[in-house]
N, C-alpha and C positions, 0 to 999 in steps of 0.2 A: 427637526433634526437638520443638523448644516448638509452643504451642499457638495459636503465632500465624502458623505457617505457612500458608500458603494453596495447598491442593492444586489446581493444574490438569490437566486430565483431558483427554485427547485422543484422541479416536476415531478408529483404525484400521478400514482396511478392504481388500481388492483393488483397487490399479491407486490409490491417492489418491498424490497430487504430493508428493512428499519437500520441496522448496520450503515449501511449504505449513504442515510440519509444524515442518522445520531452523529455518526463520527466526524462527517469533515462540518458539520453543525455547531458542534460544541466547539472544533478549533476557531470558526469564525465568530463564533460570541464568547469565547474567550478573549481574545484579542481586544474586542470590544469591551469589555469587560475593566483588561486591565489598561486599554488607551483612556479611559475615561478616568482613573484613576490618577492616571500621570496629568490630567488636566488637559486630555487631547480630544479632538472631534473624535464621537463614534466613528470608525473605520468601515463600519461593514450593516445592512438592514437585511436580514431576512426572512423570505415570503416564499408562501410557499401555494402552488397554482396546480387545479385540475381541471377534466373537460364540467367535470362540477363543481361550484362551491359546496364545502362540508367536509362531513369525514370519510377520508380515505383509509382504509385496512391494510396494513403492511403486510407481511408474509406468516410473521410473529402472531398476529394476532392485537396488535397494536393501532389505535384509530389515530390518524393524524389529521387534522382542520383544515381542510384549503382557503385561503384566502380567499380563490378569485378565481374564477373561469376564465380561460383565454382571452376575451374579447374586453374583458375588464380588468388586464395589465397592465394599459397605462395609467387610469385611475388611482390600480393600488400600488404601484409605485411611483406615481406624482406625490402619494401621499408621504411617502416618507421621505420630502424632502419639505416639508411644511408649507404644502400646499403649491411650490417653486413651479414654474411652467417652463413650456418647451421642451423640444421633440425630443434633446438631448436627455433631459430626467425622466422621458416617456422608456427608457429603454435599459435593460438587465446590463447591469456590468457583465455579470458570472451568472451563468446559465448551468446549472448541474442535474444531472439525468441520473439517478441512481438504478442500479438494477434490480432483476426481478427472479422471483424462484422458476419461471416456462424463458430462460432465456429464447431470447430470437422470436416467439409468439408474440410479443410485445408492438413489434414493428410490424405484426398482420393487421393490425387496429388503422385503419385511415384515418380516424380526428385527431391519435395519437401522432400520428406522423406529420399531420399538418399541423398540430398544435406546439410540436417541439422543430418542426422548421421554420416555422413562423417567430417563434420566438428566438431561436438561434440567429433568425435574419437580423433579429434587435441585438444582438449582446456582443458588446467585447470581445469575450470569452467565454468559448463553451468546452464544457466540463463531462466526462462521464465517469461514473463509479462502477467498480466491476461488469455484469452483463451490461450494463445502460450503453455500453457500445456498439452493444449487436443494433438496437432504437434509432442510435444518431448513424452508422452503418447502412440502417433501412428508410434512412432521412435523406441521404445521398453525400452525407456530412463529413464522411472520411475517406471518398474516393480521393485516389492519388496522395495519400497521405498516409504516416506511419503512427500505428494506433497500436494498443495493447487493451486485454480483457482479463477476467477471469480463466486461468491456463486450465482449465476445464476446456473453457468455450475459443479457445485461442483459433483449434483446427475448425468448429463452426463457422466463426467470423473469415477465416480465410478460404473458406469452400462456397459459403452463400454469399461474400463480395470478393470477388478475386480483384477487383480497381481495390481494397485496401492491403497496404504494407504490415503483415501483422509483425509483430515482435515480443513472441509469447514469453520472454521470460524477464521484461524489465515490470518493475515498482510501477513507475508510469510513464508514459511515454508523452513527448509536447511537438507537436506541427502546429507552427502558425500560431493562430488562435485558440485550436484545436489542443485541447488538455484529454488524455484518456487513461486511465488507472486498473490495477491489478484487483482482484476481487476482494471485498470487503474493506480489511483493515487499511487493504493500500490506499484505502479514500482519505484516510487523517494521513499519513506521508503526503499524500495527492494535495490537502488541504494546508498543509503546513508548507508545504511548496510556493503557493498560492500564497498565503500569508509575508511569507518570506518574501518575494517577487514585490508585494503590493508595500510591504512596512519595513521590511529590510529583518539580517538575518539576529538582530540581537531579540527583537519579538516574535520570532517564531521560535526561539530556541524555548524562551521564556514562558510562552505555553507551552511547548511539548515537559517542558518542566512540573508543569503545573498540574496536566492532564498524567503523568506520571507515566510517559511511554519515553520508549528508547530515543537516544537524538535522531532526527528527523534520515529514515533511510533516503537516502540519495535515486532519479528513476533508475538509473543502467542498474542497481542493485535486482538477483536475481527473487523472483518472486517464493521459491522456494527456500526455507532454513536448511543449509548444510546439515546439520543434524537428523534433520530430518530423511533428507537425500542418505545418509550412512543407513539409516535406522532402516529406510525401503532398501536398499543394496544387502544390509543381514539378510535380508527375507525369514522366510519362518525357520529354515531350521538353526540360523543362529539369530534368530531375534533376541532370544532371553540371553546368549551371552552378549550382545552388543550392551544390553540397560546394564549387565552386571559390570561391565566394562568403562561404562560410563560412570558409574558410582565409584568407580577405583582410579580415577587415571593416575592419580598420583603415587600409586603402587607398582608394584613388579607387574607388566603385563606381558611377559615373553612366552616362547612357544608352548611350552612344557604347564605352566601352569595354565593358560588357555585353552589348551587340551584335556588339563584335566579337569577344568570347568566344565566343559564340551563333550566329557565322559567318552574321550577318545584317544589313542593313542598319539603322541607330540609326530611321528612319523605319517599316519594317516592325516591329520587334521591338518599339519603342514601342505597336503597334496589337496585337501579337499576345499579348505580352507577359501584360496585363491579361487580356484573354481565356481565358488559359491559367489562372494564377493567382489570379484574382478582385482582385490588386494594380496598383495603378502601381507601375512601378520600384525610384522613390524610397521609397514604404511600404512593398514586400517590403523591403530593404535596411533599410530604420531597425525594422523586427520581427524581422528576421534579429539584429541589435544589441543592441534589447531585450532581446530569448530570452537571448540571450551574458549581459547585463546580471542577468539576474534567476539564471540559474544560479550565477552567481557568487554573487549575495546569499543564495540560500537555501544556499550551503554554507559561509560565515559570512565571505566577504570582506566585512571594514567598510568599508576604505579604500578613499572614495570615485573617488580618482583613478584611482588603480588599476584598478578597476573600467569606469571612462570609458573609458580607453586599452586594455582587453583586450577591450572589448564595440565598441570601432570608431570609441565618441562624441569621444574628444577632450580633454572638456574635463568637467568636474563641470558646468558650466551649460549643456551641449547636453543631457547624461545626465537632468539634473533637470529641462529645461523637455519631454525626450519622454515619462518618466515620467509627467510632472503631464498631459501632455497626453492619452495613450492609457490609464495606468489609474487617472488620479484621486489618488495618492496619491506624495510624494517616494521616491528612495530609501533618505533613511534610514528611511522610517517602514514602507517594503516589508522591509527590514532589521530592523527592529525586532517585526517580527509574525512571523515566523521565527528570530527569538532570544530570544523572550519563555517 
């Protein structure tokens, strides 16, 4: 394999999230995949290292093969540069730590912590996917620096290292050399980042294409789905009319029939309503829209009518005067920062 491969190295252990590892995995032998096709060097080798060779058990129930015990890293990344010597091919480009179902137990393990400091001393860049930050955290890997986790484990990470900067609600977060991602899925945005960075943005688009996920979220994007965020603000007692609501947007949603979904009178539910929600009617309803509005945009619906009529608005000039209103910015130029 040329010499311009870049070995990523992924550390295995008991009980870490196959999620974790599958996702930002498939992004980099994708890419490899289709550079090889365009008649370009493989981009990327990866191996994968425990304090044992064999099979390791993911969380799933899933065995994965170690390559190579620690002390046998250089060997088996010499080797995939066809047999090339020196210190420089002895050593992980990308170093990725995925996490684990006992967040923060991880890093009680001492060979675990010397096996992933030791390796991080070698690499370019080191990486973690969801909890694997609590690991590189207990490695002393992110003192003074701004990291993000799984927003489970966000207040964890910031109570057991107060030396790191948490910032519970970005996609992923980059100090340095230091790469750290949101839990699970945010590993393939994390990966496709990466990808991007190392090949430029026409090939990462191109797998995220392939892999058939949304264009690559950007890190400051929050880790939470706004839809999701409404659906917990319904709470229970208007949960079932939030879904019924959601299946209508493009329908009459005003007080009176909301109410009478709600098997309440338009005068009480207007009082109660807000209460419940922290909304008026009328702004859950046109946030419910937006949310619609903007998942279309970031999965590369251009067409703005289009757009208008599946999110509730109507019209490109109702869609464009809520945008400008609630985030500042048009929709094409929300559209544009997501296909850029």
């Amino acid at each position: 394999m040329p010499q311009s491969a870049r070995t990523v190295v992924f550390v295995l252990y008991p009980g870490f999230v196959s999620l974790d590892l599958a996702g930002p995995l498939d992004v980099f032998s994708c890419a490899t995949r289709l550079a090889e096709r365009q008649g370009r060097p493989a981009p990327y080798r990866c191996r994968f290292v425990a304090r044992e060779a064999g099979p390791v058990v993911a969380s799933s129930g899933m065995s994965v093969l170690a390559d190579a015990i620690l002390d046998a890293i250089p060997d088996v990344i010499s080797d995939a540069f066809d047999g090339a010597a020196g210190a420089e091919t002895a050593a992980p480009h990308t170093l990725i730590v995925p996490g684990g179902v006992t967040p923060g137990q991880e890093g009680d393990d001492p060979d675990l912590r010397h096996m992933v400091a030791r390796l991080a001393a070698r690499s370019r860049r080191v990486v973690s996917v969801c909890t694997g930050a609590l690991l590189l955290a207990a490695c002393g890997l992110l003192d003074g620096r701004r990291a993000t986790t799984h927003w489970q484990a966000c207040a964890r990470l910031a109570a057991a290292y107060p030396a790191v900067r948490v910032e519970p609600d970005a996609i992923f977060v980059r100090d340095g050399g230091v790469v750290t991602s949101a839990g699970v899925t945010a590993g393939i945005d994390l990966a496709l980042h990466l990808v991007e960075e190392d090949l430029g943005p026409a090939m990462a688009m191109e797998v995220a294409r392939l892999l058939v996920v949304y264009r690559r979220r950007v890190g400051n994007q929050s880790q939470f789905s706004a839809p999701l965020r409404a659906q917990a603000r319904a709470g229970a007692r208007f949960g079932a009319l939030h879904a019924w609501m959601e299946a209508r947007l493009g329908e009459d949603l005003g007080v009176e029939r909301l109410a009478g979904q709600a098997h309440m009178s338009p005068r009480h539910f207007a009082r109660v309503f807000p209460q419940e929600t922290g909304m008026s009617p009328a702004r859950y309803v046109e946030q419910l829209r937006l949310d619609r509005a903007r998942e279309l945009l970031e999965s590369g619906e251009a067409h703005m009518q289009t757009v208008a009529v599946q999110a509730g608005f109507g019209s490109e000039e109702r869609l464009r005067r809520a945008f400008q209103r609630r985030m500042g910015v048009t929709p094409t130029q929300y559209l544009e920062h997501f296909s850029g």
